[in-house]
C-alpha positions in Angstrom: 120.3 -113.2 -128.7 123.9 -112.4 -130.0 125.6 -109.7 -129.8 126.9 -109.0 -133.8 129.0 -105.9 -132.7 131.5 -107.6 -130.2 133.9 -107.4 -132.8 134.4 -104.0 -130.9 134.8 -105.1 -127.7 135.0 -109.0 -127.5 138.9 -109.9 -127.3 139.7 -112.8 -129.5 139.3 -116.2 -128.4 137.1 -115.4 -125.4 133.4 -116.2 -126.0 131.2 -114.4 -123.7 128.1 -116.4 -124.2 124.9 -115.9 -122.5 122.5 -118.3 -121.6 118.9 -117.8 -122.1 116.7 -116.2 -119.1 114.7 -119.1 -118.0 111.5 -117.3 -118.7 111.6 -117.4 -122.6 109.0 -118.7 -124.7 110.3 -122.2 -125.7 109.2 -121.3 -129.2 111.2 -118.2 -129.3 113.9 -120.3 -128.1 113.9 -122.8 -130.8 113.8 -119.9 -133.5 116.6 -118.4 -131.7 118.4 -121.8 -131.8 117.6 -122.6 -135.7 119.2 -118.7 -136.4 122.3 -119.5 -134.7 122.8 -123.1 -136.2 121.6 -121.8 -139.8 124.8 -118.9 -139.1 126.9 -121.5 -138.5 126.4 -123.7 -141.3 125.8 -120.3 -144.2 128.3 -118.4 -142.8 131.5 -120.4 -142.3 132.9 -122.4 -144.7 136.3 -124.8 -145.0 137.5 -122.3 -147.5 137.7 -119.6 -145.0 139.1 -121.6 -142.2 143.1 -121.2 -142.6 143.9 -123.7 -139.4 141.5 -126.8 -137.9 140.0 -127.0 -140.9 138.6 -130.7 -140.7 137.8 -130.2 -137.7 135.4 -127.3 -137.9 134.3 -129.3 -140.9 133.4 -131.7 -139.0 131.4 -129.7 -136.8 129.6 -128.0 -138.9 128.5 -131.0 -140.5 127.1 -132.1 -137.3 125.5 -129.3 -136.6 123.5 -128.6 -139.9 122.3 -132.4 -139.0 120.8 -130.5 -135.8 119.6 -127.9 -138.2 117.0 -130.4 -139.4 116.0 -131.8 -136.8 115.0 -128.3 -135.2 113.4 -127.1 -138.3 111.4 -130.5 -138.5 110.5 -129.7 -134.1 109.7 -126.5 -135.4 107.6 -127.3 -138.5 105.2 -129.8 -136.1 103.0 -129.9 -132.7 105.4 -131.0 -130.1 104.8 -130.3 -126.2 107.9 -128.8 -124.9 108.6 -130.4 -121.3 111.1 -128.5 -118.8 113.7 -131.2 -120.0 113.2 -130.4 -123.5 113.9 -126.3 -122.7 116.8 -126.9 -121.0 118.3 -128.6 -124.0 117.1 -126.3 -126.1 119.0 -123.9 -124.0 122.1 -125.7 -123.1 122.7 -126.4 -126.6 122.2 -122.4 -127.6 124.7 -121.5 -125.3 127.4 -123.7 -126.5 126.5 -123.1 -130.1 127.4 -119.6 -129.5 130.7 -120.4 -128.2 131.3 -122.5 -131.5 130.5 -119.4 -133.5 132.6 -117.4 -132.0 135.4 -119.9 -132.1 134.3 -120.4 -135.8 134.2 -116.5 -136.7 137.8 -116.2 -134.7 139.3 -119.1 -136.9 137.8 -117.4 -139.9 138.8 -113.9 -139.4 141.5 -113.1 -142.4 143.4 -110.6 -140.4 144.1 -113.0 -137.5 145.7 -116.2 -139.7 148.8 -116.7 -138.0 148.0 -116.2 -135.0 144.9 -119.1 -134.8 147.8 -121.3 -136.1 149.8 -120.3 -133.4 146.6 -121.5 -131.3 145.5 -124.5 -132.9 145.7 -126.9 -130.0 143.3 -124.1 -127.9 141.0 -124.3 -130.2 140.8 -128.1 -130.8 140.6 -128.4 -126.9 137.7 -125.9 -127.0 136.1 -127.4 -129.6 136.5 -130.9 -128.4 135.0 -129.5 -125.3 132.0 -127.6 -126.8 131.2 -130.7 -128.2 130.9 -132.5 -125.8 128.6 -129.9 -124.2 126.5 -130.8 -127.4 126.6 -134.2 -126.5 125.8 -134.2 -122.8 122.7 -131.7 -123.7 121.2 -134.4 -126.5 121.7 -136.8 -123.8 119.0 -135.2 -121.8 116.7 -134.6 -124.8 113.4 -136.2 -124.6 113.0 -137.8 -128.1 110.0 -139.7 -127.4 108.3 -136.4 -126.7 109.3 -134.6 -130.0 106.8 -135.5 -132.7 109.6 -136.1 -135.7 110.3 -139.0 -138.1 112.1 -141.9 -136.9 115.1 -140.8 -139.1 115.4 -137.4 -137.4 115.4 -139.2 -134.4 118.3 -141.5 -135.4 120.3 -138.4 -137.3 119.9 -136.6 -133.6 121.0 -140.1 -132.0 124.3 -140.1 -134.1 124.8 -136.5 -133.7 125.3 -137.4 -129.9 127.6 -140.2 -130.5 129.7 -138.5 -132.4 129.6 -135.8 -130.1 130.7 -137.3 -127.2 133.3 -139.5 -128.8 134.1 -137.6 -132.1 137.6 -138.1 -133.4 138.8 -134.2 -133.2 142.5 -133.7 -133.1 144.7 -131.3 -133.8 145.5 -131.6 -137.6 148.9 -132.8 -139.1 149.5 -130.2 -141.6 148.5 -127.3 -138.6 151.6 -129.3 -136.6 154.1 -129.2 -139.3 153.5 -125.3 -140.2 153.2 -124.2 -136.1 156.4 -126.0 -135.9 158.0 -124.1 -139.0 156.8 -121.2 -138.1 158.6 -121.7 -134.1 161.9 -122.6 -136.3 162.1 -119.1 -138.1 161.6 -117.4 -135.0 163.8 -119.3 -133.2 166.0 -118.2 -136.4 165.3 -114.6 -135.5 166.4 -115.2 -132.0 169.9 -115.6 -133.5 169.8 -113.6 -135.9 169.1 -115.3 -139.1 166.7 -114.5 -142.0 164.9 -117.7 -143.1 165.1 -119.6 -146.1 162.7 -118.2 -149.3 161.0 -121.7 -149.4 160.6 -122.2 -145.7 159.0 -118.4 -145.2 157.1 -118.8 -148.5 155.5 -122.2 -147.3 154.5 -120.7 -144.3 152.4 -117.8 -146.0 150.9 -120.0 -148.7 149.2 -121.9 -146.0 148.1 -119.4 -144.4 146.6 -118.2 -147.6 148.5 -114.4 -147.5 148.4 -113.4 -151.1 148.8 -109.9 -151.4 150.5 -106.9 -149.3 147.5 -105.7 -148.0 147.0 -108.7 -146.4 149.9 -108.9 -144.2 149.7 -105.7 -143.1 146.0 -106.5 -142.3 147.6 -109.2 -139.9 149.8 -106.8 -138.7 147.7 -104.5 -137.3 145.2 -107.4 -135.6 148.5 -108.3 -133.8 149.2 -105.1 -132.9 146.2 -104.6 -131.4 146.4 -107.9 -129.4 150.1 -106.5 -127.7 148.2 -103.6 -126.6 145.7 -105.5 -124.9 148.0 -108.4 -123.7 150.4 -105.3 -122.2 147.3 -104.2 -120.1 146.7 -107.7 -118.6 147.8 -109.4 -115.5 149.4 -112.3 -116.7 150.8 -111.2 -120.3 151.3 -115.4 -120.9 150.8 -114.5 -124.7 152.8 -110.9 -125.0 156.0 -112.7 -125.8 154.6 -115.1 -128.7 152.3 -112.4 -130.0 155.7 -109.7 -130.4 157.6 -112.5 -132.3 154.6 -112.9 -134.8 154.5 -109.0 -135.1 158.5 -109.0 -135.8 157.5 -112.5 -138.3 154.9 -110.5 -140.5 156.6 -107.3 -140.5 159.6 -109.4 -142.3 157.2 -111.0 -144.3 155.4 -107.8 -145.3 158.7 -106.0 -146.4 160.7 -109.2 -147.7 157.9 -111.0 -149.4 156.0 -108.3 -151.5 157.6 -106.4 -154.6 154.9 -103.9 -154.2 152.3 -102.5 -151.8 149.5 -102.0 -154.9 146.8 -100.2 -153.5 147.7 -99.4 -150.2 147.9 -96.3 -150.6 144.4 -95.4 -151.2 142.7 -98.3 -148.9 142.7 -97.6 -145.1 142.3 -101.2 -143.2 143.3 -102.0 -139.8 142.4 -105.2 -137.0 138.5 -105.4 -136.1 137.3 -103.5 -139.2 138.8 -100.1 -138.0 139.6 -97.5 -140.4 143.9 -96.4 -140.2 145.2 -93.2 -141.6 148.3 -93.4 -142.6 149.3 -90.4 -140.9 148.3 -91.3 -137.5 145.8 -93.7 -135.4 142.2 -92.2 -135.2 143.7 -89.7 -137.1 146.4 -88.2 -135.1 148.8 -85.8 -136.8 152.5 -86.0 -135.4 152.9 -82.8 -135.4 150.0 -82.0 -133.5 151.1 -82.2 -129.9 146.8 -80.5 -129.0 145.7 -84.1 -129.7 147.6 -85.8 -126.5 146.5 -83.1 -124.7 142.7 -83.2 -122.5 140.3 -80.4 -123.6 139.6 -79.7 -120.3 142.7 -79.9 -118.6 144.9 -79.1 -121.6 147.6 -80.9 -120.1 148.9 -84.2 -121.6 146.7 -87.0 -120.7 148.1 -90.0 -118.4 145.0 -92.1 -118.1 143.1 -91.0 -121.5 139.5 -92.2 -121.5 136.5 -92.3 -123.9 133.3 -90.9 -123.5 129.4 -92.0 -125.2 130.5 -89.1 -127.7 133.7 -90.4 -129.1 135.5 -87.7 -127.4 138.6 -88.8 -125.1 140.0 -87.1 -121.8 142.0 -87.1 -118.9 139.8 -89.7 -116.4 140.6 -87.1 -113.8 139.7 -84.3 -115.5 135.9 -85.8 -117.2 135.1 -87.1 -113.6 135.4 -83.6 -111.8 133.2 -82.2 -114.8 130.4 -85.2 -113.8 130.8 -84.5 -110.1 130.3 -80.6 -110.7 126.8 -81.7 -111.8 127.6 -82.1 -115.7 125.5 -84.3 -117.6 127.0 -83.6 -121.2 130.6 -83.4 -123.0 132.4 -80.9 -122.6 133.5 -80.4 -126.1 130.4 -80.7 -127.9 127.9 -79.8 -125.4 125.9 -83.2 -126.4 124.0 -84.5 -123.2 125.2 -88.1 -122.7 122.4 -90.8 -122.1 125.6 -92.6 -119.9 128.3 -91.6 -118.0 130.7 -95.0 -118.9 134.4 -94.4 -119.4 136.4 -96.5 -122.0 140.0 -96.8 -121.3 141.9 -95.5 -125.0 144.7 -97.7 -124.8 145.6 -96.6 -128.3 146.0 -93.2 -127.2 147.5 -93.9 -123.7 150.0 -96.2 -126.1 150.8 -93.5 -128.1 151.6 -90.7 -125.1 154.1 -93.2 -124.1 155.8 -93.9 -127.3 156.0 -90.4 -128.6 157.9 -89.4 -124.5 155.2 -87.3 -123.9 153.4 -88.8 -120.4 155.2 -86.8 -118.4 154.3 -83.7 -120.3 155.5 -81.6 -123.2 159.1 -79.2 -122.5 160.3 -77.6 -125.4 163.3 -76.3 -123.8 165.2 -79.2 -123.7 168.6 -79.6 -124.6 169.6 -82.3 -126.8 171.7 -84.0 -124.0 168.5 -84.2 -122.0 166.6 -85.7 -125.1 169.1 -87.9 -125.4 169.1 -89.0 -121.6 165.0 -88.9 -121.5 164.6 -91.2 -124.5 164.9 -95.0 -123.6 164.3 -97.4 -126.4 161.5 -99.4 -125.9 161.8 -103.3 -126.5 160.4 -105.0 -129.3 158.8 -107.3 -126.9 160.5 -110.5 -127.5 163.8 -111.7 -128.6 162.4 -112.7 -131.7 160.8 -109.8 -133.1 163.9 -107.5 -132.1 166.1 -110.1 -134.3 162.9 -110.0 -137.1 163.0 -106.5 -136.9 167.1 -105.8 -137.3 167.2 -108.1 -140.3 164.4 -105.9 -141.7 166.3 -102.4 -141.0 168.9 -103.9 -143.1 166.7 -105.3 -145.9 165.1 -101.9 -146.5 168.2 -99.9 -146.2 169.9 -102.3 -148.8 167.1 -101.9 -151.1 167.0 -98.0 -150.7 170.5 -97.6 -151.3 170.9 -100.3 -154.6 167.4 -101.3 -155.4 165.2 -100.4 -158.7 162.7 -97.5 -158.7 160.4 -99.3 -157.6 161.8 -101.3 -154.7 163.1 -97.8 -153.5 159.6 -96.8 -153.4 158.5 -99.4 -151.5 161.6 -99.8 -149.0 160.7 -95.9 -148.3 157.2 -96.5 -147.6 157.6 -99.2 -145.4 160.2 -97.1 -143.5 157.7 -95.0 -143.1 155.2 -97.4 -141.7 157.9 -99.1 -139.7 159.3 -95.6 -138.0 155.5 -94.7 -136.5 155.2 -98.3 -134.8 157.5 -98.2 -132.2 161.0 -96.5 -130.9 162.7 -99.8 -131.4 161.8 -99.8 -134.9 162.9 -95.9 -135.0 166.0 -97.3 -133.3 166.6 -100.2 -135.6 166.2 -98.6 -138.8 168.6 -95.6 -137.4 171.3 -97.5 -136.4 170.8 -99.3 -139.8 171.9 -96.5 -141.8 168.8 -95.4 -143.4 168.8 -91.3 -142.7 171.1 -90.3 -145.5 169.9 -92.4 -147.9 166.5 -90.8 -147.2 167.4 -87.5 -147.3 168.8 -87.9 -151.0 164.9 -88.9 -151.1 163.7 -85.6 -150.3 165.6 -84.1 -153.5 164.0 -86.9 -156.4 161.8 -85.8 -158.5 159.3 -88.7 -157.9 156.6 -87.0 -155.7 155.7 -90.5 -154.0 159.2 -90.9 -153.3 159.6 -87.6 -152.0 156.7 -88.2 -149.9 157.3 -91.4 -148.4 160.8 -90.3 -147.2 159.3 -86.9 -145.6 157.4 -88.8 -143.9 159.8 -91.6 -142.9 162.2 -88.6 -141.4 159.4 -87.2 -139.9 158.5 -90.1 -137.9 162.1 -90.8 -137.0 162.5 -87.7 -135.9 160.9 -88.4 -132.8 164.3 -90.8 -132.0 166.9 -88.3 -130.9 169.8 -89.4 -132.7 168.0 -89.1 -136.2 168.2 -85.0 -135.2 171.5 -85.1 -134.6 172.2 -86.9 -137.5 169.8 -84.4 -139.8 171.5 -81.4 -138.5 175.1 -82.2 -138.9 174.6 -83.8 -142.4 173.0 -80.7 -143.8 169.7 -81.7 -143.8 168.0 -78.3 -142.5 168.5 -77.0 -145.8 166.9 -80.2 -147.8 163.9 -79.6 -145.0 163.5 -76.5 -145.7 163.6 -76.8 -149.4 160.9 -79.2 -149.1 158.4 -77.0 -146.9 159.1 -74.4 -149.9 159.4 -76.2 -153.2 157.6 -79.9 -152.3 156.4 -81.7 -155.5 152.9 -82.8 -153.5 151.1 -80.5 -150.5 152.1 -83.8 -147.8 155.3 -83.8 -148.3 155.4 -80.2 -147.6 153.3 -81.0 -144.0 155.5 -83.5 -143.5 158.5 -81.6 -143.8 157.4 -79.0 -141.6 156.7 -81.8 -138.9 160.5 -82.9 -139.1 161.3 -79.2 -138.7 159.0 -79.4 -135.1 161.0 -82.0 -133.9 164.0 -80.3 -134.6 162.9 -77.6 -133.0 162.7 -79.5 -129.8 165.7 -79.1 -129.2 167.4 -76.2 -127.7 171.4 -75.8 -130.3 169.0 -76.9 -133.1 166.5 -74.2 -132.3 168.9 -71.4 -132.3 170.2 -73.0 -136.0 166.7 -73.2 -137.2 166.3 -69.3 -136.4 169.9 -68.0 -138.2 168.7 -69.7 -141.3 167.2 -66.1 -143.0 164.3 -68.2 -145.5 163.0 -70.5 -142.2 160.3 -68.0 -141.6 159.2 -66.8 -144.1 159.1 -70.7 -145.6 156.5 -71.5 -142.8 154.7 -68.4 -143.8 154.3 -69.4 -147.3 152.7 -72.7 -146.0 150.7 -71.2 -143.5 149.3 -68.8 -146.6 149.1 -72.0 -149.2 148.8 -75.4 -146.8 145.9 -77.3 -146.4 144.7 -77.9 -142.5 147.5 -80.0 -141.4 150.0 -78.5 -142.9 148.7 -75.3 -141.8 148.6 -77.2 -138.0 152.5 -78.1 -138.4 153.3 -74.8 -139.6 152.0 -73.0 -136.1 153.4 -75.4 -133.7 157.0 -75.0 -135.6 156.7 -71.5 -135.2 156.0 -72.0 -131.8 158.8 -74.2 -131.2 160.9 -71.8 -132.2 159.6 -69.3 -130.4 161.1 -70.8 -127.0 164.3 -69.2 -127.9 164.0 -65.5 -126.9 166.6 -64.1 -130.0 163.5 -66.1 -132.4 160.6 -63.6 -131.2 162.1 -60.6 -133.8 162.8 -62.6 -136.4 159.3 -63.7 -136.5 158.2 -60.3 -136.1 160.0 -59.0 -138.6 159.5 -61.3 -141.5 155.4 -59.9 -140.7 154.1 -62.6 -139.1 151.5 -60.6 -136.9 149.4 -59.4 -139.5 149.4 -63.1 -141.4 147.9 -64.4 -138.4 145.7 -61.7 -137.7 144.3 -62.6 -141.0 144.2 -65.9 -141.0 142.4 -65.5 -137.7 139.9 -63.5 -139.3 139.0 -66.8 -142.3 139.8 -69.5 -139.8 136.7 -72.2 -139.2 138.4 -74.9 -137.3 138.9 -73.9 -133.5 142.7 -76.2 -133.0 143.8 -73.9 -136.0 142.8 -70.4 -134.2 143.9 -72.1 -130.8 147.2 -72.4 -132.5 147.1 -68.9 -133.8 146.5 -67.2 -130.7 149.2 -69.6 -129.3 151.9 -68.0 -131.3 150.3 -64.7 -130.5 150.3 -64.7 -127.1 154.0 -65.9 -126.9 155.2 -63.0 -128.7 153.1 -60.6 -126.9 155.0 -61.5 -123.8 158.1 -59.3 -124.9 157.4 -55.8 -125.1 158.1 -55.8 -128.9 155.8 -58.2 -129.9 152.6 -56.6 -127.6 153.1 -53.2 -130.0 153.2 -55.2 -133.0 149.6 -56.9 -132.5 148.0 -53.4 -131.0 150.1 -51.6 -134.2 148.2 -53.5 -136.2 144.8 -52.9 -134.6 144.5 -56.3 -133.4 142.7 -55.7 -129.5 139.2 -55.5 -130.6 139.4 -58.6 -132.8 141.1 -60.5 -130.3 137.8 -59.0 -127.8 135.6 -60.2 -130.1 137.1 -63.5 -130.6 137.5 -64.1 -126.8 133.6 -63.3 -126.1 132.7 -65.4 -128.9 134.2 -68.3 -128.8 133.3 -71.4 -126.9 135.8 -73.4 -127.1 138.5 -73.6 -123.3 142.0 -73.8 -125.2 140.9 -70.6 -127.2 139.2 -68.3 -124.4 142.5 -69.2 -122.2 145.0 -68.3 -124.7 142.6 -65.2 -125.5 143.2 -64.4 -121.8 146.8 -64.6 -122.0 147.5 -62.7 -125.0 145.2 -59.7 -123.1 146.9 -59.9 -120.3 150.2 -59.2 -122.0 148.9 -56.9 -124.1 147.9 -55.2 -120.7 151.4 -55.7 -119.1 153.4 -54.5 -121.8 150.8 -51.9 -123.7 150.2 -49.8 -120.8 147.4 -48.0 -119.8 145.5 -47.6 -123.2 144.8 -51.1 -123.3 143.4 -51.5 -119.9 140.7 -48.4 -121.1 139.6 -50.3 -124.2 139.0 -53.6 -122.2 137.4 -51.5 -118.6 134.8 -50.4 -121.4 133.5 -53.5 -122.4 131.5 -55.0 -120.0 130.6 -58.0 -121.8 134.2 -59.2 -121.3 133.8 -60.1 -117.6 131.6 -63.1 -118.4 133.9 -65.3 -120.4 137.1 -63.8 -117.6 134.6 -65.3 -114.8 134.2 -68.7 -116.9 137.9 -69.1 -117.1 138.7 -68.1 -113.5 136.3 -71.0 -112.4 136.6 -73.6 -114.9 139.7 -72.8 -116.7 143.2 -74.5 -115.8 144.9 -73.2 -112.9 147.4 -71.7 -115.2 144.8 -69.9 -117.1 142.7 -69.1 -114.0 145.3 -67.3 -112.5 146.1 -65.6 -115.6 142.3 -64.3 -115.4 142.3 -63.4 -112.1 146.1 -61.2 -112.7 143.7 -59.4 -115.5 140.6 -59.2 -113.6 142.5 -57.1 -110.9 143.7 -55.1 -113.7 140.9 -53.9 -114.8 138.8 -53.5 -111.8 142.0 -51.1 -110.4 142.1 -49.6 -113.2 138.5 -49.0 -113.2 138.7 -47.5 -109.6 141.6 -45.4 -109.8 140.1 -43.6 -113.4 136.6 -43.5 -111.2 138.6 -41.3 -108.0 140.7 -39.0 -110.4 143.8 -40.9 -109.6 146.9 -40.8 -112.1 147.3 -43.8 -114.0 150.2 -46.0 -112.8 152.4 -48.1 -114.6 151.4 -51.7 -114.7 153.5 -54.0 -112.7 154.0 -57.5 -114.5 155.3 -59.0 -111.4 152.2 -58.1 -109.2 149.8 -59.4 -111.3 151.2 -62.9 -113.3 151.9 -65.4 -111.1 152.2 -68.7 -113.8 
């Protein structure tokens, strides 16, 4: 009668209990009742309580004396009068309240912040039991057949109950009042003492690295959810214990240990290290809907796992859809989960109000606002940790490098105010000697810390006029380990993003043919970052023949042809069809033979975001090949089908891209059919984008 998954969907300290229909078998009742009791007395014990600990003691002592006297109810003949159920059910409706309060208080990842909460949960509990109390009040004892002692145990239970001496606990005082000093300490901007922040994580039993950044993530995940709600009373408290274990995690800890090879986040969720539910950060296709393939705004999660645009899924139910549109699965329900992690993530990485790649840096500069740490407290916490782990990567051992660089790294994908903090603290040169060691984690770990903070527009400008396009480079091409090569490339995206940086990118003779060599070598993602730079760079017109000439057509032609995953040929086709938009680059894909395999792919494929860039690499292929292009495509029929699919389901950039190259075709057609004389094709007439 409990729900055991609402560790998904049950926020912490609510406890959504339901009472019991008023039509259950009383017997089934009682069995339900003796599960939950027995669940409260097996599966929570003192040890695993870190705050309220007598008092939950306490209450589970009371409660395994109601254990026995429902097993002994259970064991004999009693009668069970209308009184009697409605104990039995008030009672299993506050004992689920207790459990959840009891499985809150005893989850690991969420320590400091059920300190932070102790009085709420001694109120609640006090208040629970006196809902215990008030329902044994109405218990019929002379109608159970039980022992005379059961009947007194159940008698005490009551008293105590209803009068019990709960309170909050001395030792939970002193420690929520220590912990209130340090951020208060923070506020000001001063680190706390060794002993004062060590007695703190001793009681809250924090032992190892993992640990904290366990706790980390839970309270993560509670700002998100607090930053959705009306009130936000908590936002402010829960930032400042963010910015208090983040200190702890990089102050506290000589090492990370296994971290590296254990993927943990709040609520039992698996984290990749390279991006929430997987994300890559150079993979701009995964903020974008697969219907719409614009950048979501309100991102929203289908039955399937599968998130889009709520805009975009709705007008694909209301067309008379019953099944996802990326997997062609028919849903059993049509409910739509908000992703908050993903909406969070648009909004961090600037993107909400779509992607432009032709920005100039001054316009980067102007668009990106850093974002609060949410308190005064955490953005004091999380200064004096800039400057910890900048000190320890300039001065520190091998080892505390090592670590300072990793949890730069970590630091630098949370938030722009970290990526702020940790800039302004000095820490992108002393990085960048990083990328030359000759230790592949430390290599690694500062990739990946540049690449993150190059989403914070003065770590480009730094890179650039330090000399770092050469270290990037030299990483894509000689990186001791495959990531820190994908990395690399990723930091060379972001570059890209902007406009002077884009045209120095492109004068660099080896950039090229660098990314080629990872797009022939890499593994997916680094394969992924390798495209999308390309692309980048394509956005400035003088790019499109240096591609071309270091023999980038036929590569992807190739790679086309062995490709499995569909993002990776959507990419492909992507670069493609931007180079077939200049006259140059349309007679290097037909010189190398390219139309009928990009025919076949287009009338094969499923997949939106590959048929539509399919139609705009024919089109241009049209535009700028002339007339023996149109012939090739007005003989195969079967290409109409997939054109008509687009033209009424595709984008309205794509649509009108297939309806430009529709009219091609069928004009072609009737002209060739009357004898006329093939004329020129007009770009302007036909793409209107």
């Amino acid at each position: 009668m409990i729900n055991n998954s609402d560790v998904y969907t049950r926020r912490m300290l609510r406890t959504p209990a339901i009472r019991p229909c008023e039509s259950v078998n009383p017997s089934t009742l009682l069995s339900s009742l003796i599960n939950l009791a027995q669940k409260i007395t097996c599966n929570y014990k003192s040890s695993t309580i870190s705050s309220n600990k007598r008092n939950f003691k306490e209450v589970t002592r009371l409660i395994t004396n109601l254990l026995m006297f429902f097993e002994e109810i259970k064991e004999g003949s009693s009668r069970f009068s209308d009184a009697l159920v409605l104990s039995f059910s008030e009672l299993h409706f506050v004992l689920q309240k207790i459990e959840f309060l009891l499985r809150d208080c005893g989850n690991d990842e969420a320590r400091v912040w059920m300190l932070m909460k102790c009085e709420y949960v001694y109120d609640q509990l006090r208040m629970l039991m006196r809902g215990v109390g008030v329902a044994l009040e109405v218990f019929e004892l002379e109608r159970v057949e039980v022992s005379v002692e059961s009947k007194e145990l159940v008698e005490l239970v009551k008293r105590q109950a209803l009068g019990g001496k709960f309170g909050v606990e001395e030792e939970d005082r002193e420690k929520f009042d220590e912990v209130l000093e340090i951020l208060r300490g923070f506020e000001a901007g001063l680190a706390p003492g060794s002993g004062e922040l060590r007695r703190v994580v001793e009681y809250l039993g924090i032992e190892e690295w993992r640990e904290c950044d366990q706790g980390i993530r839970f309270l993560e995940s509670e700002v998100l959810v607090e930053s959705q709600s009306v009130e936000k009373k908590d936002l402010g408290l829960l930032s400042s214990l963010v910015g208090l274990m983040t200190y702890v995690r990089c102050v506290c800890f000589v090492s990370v240990g296994d971290a590296r090879v254990v993927k943990v986040s709040g609520s039992g969720r698996g984290c990749d290290r390279e991006g929430i539910s997987g994300l890559n950060l150079g993979n701009l296709d995964d903020f974008q809907c697969p219907i719409s393939l614009e950048v979501m705004v309100d991102p929203v999660t289908i039955a399937t796992g599968h998130t889009y645009e709520r805009g975009s899924i709705l007008k694909w139910f209301r067309a008379g859809n019953s099944t996802c549109p990326k997997t062609g699965k028919k849903l059993m329900c049509r409910d739509l989960v908000s992703n908050l992690a993903m909406k969070q993530l648009i909004g961090e990485y600037g993107l909400g109000g779509g992607v432009a790649m032709g920005e100039t840096g001054r316009q980067n500069r102007q668009k990106m606002k850093t974002v609060g740490a949410g308190s005064v407290a955490a953005e004091g916490a999380l200064k004096l940790v800039a400057n910890f782990v900048n000190g320890r990567l300039k001065s520190g051992t091998n080892e505390e490098q090592r670590k300072a660089a990793y949890e730069i790294r970590l630091l630098a994908k949370s938030s722009s105010f970290n990526r702020s903090c940790l800039v302004e603290a000095g820490v992108i040169p002393s990085l960048m000697n990083l990328l030359c060691s000759r230790d592949s984690v430390k290599q690694e770990d500062a990739s990946a810390a540049l690449l993150n903070l190059s989403k914070y527009s003065q770590t480009k400008r730094i890179l650039v006029e330090s000399g770092g396009l050469e270290l990037v480079l030299d990483v894509i091409q000689n990186g001791l380990k495959m990531e820190a090569r994908q990395h690399a490339a990723g930091i060379l995206f972001y570059l890209s993003s902007v406009e002077e940086y884009r045209v120095l990118i492109g004068e660099i003779p080896w950039t090229v043919p660098v990314l080629m060599e990872l797009l022939l070598e890499g593994t997916f993602r680094a394969k992924k970052n390798a495209l999308v730079t390309i692309l980048g760079l394509l956005v400035y017109p003088d790019n499109h023949w240096r591609v071309l000439s270091a023999g980038v057509v036929p590569l992807l032609l190739n790679l086309l042809r062995s490709l499995q995953r569909e993002d990776l040929i959507t990419d492909c086709l992507a670069v493609l069809a931007t180079l077939a938009e200049n006259q140059e680059g349309a007679m290097a894909i037909l010189s190398a033979r390219a139309l009928p395999q990009i025919v076949e792919v287009f009338g094969s494929s499923t997949t939106r975001s590959v048929k539509e860039h399919c139609v705009s690499l024919l089109l241009y292929l049209c535009i700028n090949g002339g007339a023996d292009v149109v012939r090739v495509l007005v003989k195969n029929q079967a290409l109409m089908v997939p054109l008509y699919d687009v033209l009424a389901d595709g984008s309205p950039r794509a649509g009108r891209k297939a309806g430009s190259l529709i009219r091609i075709i069928h004009e072609f057609d009737e002209k060739t059919s009357s004898g006329l004389m093939n004329l020129p094709l007009q770009r302007d007439r036909f793409v209107h984008v």
